[in-house]
N, C-alpha and C positions, 0 to 999 in steps of 0.2 A: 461722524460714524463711530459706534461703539466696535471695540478690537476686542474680542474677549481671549485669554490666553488662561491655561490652567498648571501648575506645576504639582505634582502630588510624589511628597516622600515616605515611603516605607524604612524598613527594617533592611538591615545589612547593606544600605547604597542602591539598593534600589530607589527606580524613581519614573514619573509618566509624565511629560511635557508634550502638551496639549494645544494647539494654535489654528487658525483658521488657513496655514499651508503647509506645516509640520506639525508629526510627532516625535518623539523620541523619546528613548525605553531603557529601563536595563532591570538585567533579571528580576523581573516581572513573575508572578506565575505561571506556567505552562498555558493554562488555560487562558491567560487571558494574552499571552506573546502572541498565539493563534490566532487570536483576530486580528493583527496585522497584516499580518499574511495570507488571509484566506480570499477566497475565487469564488464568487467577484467580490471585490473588496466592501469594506463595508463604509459606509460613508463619514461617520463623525461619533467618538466616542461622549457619551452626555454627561456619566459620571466615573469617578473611579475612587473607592477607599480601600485603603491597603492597613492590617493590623496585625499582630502576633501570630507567630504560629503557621504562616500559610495564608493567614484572612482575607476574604476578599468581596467587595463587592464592584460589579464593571455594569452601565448600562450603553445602551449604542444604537442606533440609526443601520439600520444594515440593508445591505445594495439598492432593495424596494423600498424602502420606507419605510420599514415597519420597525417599530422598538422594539427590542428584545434585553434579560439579562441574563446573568450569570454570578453567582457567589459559590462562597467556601465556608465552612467553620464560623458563621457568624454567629452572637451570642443570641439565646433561645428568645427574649423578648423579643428582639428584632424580627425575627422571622416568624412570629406570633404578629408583627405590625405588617409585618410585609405579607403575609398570606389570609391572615383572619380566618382560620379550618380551614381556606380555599384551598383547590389544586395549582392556582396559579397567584402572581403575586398581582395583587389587587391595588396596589398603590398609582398611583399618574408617573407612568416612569419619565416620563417628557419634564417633571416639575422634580426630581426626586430627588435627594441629597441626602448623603450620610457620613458622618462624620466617627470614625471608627477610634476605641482609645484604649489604655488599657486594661487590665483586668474585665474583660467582657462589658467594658463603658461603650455608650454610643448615644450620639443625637442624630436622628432623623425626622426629616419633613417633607412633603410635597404642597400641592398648592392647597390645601383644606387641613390637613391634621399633620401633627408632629409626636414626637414618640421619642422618648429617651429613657436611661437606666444604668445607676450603678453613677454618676456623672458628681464631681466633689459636689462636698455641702454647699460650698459658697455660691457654686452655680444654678444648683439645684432652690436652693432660697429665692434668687434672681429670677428661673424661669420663674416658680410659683407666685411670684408677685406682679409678674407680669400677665399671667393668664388670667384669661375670664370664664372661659369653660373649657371641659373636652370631654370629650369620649372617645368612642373607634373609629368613628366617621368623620369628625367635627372636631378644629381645636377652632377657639375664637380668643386672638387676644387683645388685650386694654387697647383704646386709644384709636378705634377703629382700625385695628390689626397694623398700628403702625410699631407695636411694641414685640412686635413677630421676630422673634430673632431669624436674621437671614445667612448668619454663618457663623459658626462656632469651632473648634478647634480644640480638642483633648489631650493634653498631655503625660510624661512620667510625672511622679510626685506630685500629684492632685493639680498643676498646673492645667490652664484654661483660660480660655478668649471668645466672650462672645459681644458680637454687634447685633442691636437691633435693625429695622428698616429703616426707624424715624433717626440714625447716626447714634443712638445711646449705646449702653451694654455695661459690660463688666470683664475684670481679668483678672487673674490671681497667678504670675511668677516667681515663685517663691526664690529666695537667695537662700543654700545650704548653711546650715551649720559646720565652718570649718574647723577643724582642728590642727591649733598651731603645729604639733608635732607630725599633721602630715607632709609639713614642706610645702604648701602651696601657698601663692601670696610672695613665693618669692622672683626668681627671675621671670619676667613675662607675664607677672600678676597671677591672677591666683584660679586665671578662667571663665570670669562668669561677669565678664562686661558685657557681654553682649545682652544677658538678663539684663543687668542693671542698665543699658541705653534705651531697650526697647521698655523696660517701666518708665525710665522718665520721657520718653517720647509718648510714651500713653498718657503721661500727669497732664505735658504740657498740652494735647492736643485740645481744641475744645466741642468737638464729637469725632464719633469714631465713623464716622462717612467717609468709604471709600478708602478702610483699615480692612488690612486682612495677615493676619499673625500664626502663624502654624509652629 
């Protein structure tokens, strides 16, 4: 039996942890704290991206069954995918995922079409090589859609991680340019092992099946 559990970090220590018998929260949005605690409660949170500024998108299951969502400040293409002129967001909220990142960057998908913008070159290379078509309804990609990327990950400094369905993908971690006269590098190294374990844990992997890197 699959267990699915979700963790999602924002901005200032915020953060939403997600489990099939707990949540757990911390300064979260207003709006989205609310659906905790609301009467009658609502069954099961499906997605959540948290990004600058306030940003947010949350989708959920609520008391009846029915989906519903809610965002904030997301960046303009996005909610050109998510509405299409519509008065309502027209995407499969049941299938929907967004991966929210800096400067108004974003990957999103549901079960038919994907939609991104603003996302590093090296990424953006990566999807296009793997696509076979799209438009606003339809994305189709290589390999009879085994080349779909199924989670991606945006970070500061053009940093990014994506996995396909079939285990493949791509990532870009960049290591800073330090400068010796700032002191670092000395007691307690210089900060940035953790970059450097998780690229060589990606060198040595040999697919990224059942990776997930934020």
């Amino acid at each position: 039996m699959t267990i699915s559990t979700t963790f999602v970090l924002g901005q200032k220590q915020s953060y939403f942890f997600n489990s099939p018998t707990h949540w757990a929260w911390h300064d979260l949005p207003p709006d989205v704290e609310i659906l905790f605690t609301k009467t009658p409660p609502i069954r099961d949170v499906i997605e959540l991206a948290l990004g600058a500024n306030g940003t947010y998108f949350v989708s959920y299951r609520d008391h009846d069954g029915t989906i519903a969502c809610k965002h904030y400040n997301l960046p303009n293409p996005l909610v050109e995918y998510l509405y299409a002129s519509h008065p309502s967001v027209i995407r499969d909220l049941a299938t929907l995922s967004i991966t929210l990142g800096p400067y108004g960057s974003y990957y999103a998908w549901d079960r038919t079409t994907a939609s991104w913008s603003n996302v590093p070159p090296g990424l953006e290379k990566s999807l296009l090589s793997r696509l076979e078509s799209q438009d606003a309804w339809r994305t189709t990609w290589k390999a009879d859609g085994y080349e779909a990327p199924c989670f991606v990950s945006l970070g500061n400094d053009g940093a990014y991680f994506m996995r396909t369905v079939s285990g493949g993908g791509c990532w870009d971690f960049k290591l800073p340019k330090v400068d010796a006269r700032s002191g670092l590098g000395m007691v307690g190294g210089d900060g940035w092992e953790g970059i450097r374990g998780t690229n060589k844990f990606l060198e040595d992997s040999p697919n990224f099946a059942g990776i997930a890197v934020g």
